[in-house]
N, CA, C and O atoms as a GROMACS GRO file, in nm:
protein
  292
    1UNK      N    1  -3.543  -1.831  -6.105
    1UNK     CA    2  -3.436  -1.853  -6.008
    1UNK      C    3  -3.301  -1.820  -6.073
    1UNK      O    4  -3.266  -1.863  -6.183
    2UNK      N    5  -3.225  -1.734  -5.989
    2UNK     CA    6  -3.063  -1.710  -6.062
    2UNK      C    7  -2.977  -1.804  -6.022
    2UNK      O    8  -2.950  -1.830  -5.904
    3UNK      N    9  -2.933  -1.855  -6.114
    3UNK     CA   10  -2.801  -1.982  -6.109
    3UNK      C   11  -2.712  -1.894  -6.054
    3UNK      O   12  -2.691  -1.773  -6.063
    4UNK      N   13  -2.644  -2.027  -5.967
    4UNK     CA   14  -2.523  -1.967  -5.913
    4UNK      C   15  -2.378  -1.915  -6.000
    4UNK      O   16  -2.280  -1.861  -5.948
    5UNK      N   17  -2.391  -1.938  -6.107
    5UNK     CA   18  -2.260  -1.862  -6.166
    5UNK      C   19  -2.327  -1.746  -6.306
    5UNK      O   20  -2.289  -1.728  -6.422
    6UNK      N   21  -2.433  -1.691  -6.231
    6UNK     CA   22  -2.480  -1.590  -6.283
    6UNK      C   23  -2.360  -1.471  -6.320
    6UNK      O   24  -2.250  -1.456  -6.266
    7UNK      N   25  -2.400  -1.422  -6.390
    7UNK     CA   26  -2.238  -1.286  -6.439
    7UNK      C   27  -2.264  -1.191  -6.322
    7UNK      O   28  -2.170  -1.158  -6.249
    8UNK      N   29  -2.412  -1.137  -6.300
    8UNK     CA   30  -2.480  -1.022  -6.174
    8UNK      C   31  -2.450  -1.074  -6.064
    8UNK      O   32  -2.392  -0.999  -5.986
    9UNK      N   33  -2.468  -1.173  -6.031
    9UNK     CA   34  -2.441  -1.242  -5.913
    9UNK      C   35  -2.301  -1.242  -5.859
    9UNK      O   36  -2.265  -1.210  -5.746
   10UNK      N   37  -2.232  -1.282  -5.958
   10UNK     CA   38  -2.073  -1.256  -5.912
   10UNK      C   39  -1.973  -1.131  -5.897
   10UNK      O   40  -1.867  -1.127  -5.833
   11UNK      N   41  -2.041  -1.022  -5.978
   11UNK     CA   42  -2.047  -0.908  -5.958
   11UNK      C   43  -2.068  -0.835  -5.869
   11UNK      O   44  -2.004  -0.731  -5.850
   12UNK      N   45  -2.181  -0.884  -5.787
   12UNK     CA   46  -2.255  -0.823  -5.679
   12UNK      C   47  -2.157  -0.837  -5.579
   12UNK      O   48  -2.105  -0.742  -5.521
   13UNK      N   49  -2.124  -0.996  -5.550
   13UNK     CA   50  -2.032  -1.011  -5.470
   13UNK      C   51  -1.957  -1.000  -5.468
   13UNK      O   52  -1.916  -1.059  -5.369
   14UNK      N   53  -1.879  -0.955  -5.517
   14UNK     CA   54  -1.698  -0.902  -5.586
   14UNK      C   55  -1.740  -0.758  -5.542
   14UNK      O   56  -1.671  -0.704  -5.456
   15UNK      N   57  -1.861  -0.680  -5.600
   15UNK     CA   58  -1.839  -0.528  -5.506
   15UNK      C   59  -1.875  -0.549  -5.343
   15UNK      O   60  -1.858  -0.452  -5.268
   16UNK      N   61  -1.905  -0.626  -5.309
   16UNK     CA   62  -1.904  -0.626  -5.197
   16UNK      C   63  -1.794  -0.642  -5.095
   16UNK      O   64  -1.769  -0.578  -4.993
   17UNK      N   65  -1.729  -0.761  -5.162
   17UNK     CA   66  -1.575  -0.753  -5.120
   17UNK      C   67  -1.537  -0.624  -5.092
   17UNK      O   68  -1.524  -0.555  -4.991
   18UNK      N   69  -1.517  -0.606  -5.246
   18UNK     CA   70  -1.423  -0.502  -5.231
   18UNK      C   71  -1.468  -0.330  -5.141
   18UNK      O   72  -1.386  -0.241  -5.116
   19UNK      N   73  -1.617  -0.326  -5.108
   19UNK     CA   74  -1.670  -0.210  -5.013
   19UNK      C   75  -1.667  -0.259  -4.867
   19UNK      O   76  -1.712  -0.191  -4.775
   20UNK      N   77  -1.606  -0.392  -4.847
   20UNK     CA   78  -1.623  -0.406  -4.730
   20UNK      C   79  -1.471  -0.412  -4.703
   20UNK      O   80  -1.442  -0.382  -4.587
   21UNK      N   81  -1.364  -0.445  -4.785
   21UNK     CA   82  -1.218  -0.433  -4.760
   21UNK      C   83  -1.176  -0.276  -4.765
   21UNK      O   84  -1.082  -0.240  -4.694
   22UNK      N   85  -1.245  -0.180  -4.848
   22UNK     CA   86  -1.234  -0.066  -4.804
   22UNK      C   87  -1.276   0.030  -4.697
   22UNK      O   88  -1.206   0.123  -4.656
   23UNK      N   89  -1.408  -0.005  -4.651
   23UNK     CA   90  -1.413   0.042  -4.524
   23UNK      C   91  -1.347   0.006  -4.453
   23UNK      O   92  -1.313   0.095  -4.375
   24UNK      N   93  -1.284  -0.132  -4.425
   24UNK     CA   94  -1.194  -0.160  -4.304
   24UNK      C   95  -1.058  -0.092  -4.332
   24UNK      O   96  -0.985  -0.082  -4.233
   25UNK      N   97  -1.010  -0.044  -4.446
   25UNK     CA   98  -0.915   0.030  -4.432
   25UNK      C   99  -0.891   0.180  -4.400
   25UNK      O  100  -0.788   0.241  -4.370
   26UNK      N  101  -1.031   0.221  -4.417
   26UNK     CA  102  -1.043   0.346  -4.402
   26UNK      C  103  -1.075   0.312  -4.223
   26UNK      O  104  -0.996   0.382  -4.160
   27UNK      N  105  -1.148   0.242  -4.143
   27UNK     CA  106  -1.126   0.219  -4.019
   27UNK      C  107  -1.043   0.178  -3.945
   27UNK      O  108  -1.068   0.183  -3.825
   28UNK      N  109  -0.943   0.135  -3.979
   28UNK     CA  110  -0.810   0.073  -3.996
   28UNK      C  111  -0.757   0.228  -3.986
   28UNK      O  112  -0.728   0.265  -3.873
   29UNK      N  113  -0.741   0.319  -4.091
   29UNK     CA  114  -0.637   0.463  -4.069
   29UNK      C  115  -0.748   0.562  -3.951
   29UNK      O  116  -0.703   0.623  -3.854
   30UNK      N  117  -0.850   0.559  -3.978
   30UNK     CA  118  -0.901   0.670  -3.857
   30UNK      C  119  -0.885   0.622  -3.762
   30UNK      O  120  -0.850   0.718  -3.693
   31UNK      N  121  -0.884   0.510  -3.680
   31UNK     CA  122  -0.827   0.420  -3.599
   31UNK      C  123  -0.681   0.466  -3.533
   31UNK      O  124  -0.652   0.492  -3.417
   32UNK      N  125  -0.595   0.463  -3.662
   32UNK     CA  126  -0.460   0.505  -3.627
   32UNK      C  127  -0.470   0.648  -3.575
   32UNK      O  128  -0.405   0.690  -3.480
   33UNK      N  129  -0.570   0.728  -3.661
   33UNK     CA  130  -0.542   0.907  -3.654
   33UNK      C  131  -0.605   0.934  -3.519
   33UNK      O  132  -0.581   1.027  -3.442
   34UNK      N  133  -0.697   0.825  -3.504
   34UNK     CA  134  -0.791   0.896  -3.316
   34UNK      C  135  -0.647   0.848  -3.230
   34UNK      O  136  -0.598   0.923  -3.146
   35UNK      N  137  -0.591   0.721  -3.261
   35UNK     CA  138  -0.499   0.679  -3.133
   35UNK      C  139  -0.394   0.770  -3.136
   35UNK      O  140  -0.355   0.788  -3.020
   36UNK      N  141  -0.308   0.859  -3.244
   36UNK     CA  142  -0.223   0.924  -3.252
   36UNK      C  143  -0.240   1.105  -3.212
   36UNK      O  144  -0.146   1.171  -3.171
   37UNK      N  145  -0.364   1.154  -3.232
   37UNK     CA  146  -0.409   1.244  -3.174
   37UNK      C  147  -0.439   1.236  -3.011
   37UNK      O  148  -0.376   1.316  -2.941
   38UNK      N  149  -0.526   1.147  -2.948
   38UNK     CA  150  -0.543   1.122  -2.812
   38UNK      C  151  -0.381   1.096  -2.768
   38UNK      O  152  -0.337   1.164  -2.675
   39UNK      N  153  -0.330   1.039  -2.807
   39UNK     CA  154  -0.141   1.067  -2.715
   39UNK      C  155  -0.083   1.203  -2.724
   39UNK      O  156  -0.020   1.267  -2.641
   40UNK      N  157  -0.133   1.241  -2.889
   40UNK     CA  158  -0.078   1.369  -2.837
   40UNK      C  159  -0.112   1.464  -2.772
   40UNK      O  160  -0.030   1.540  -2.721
   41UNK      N  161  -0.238   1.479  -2.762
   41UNK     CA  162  -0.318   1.580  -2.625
   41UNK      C  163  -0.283   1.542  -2.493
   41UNK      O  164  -0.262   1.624  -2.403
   42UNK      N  165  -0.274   1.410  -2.481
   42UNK     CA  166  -0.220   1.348  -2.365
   42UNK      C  167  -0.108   1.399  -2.319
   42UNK      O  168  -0.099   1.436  -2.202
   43UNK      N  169   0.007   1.408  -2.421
   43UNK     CA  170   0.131   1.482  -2.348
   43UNK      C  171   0.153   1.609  -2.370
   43UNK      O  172   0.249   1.670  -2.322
   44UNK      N  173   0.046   1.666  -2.460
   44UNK     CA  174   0.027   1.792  -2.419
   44UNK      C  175   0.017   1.862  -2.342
   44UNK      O  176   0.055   1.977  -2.323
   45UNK      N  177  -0.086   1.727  -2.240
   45UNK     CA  178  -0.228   1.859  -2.149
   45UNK      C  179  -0.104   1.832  -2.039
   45UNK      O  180  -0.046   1.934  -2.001
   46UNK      N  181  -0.045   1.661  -1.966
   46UNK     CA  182   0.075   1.634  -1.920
   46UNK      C  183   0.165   1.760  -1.872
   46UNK      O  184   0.175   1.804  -1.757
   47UNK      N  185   0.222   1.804  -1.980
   47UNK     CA  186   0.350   1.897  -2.027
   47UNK      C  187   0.275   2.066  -1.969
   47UNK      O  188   0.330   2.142  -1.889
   48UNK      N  189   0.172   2.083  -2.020
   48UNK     CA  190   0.133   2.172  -1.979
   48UNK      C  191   0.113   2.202  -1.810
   48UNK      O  192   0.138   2.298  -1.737
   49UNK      N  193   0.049   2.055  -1.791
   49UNK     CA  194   0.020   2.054  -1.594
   49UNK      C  195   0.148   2.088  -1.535
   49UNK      O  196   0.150   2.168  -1.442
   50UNK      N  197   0.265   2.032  -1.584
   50UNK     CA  198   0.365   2.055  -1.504
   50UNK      C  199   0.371   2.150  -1.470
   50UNK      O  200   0.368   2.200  -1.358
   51UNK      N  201   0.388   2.209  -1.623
   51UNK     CA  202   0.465   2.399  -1.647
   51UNK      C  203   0.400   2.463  -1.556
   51UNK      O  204   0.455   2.540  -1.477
   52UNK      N  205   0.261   2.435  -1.559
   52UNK     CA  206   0.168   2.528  -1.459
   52UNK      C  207   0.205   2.520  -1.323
   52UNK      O  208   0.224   2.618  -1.251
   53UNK      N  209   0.217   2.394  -1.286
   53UNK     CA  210   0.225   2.348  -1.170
   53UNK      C  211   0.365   2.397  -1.086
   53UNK      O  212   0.370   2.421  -0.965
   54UNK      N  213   0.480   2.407  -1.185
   54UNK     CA  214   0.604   2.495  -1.168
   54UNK      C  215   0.607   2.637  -1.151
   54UNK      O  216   0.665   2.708  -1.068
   55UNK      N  217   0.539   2.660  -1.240
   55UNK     CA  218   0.538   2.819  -1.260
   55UNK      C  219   0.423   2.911  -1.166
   55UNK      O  220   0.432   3.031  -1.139
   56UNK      N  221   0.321   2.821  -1.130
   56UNK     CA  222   0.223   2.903  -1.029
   56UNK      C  223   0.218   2.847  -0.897
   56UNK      O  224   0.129   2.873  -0.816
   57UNK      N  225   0.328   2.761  -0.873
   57UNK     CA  226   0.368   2.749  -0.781
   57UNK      C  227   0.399   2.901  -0.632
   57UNK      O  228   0.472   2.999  -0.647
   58UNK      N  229   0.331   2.874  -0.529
   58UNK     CA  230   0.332   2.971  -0.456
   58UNK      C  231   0.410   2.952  -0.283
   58UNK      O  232   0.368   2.863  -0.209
   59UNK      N  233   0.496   3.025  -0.249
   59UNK     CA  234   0.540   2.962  -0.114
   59UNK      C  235   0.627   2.892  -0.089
   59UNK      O  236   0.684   2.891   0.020
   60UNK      N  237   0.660   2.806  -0.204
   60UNK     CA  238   0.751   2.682  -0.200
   60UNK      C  239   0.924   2.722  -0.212
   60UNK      O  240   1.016   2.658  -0.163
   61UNK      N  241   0.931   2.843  -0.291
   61UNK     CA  242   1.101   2.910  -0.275
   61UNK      C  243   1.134   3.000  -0.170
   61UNK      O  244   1.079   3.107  -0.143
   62UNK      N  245   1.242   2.937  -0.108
   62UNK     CA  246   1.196   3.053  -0.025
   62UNK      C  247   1.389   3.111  -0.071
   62UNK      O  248   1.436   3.219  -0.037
   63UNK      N  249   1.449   3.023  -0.136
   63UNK     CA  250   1.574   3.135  -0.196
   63UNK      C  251   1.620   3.073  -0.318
   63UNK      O  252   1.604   2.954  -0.346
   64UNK      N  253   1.676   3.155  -0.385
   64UNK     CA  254   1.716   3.095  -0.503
   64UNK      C  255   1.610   3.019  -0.592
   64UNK      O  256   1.600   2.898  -0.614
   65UNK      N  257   1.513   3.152  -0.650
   65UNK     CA  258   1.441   3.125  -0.706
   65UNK      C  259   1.456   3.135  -0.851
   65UNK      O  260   1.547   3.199  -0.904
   66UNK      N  261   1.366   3.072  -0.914
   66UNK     CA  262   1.416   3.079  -1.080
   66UNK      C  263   1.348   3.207  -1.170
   66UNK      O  264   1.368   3.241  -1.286
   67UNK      N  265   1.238   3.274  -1.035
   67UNK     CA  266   1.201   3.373  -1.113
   67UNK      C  267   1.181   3.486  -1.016
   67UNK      O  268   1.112   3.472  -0.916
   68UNK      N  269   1.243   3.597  -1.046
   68UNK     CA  270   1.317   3.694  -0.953
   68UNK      C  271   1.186   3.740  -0.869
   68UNK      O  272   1.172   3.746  -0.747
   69UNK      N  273   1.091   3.772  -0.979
   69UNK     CA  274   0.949   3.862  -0.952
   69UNK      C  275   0.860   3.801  -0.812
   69UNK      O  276   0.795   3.877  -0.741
   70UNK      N  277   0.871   3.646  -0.784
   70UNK     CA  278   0.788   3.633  -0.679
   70UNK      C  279   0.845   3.689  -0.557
   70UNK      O  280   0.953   3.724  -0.509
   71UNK      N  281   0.692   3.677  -0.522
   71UNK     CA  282   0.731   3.806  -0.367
   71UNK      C  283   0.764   3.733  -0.267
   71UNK      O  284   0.843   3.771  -0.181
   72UNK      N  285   0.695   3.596  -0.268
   72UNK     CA  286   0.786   3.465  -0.185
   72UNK      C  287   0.970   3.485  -0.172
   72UNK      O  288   1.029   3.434  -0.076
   73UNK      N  289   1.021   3.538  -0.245
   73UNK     CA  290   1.150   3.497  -0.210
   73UNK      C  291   1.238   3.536  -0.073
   73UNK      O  292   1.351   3.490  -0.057
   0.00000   0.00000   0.00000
């Protein structure tokens, strides 16, 4: 039977600590990097809908348009 203030024993559990305080930090930053990537696609894709939504816009000028070429004007 191993006594409780075995040298292996306390060892064991001291790396354990410390592999289980490091994974949570490493889940802890990918954590941060998924939430900071997903916002930024977010106001990416956002930013993009507009532009599209402005720019292929059809019908809607009928003077004083911002882009000479549609045949709408």
């Amino acid at each position: 039977m191993i006594e409780p203030n075995h040298p292996n024993l306390n060892s064991r559990g001291q790396a354990l600590v410390e592999y289980i305080l490091i994974f949570s930090l490493f889940a802890l930053i990918s954590m941060g990097l998924i939430k900071a990537f997903s916002t930024m696609m977010d106001n990416t894709f956002t930013s993009l809908s507009f532009i599209l939504s402005q720019h292929l816009s059809v019908g809607v000028c009928e003077q004083n348009c911002f882009f000479k070429g549609y045949v709408n004007q």
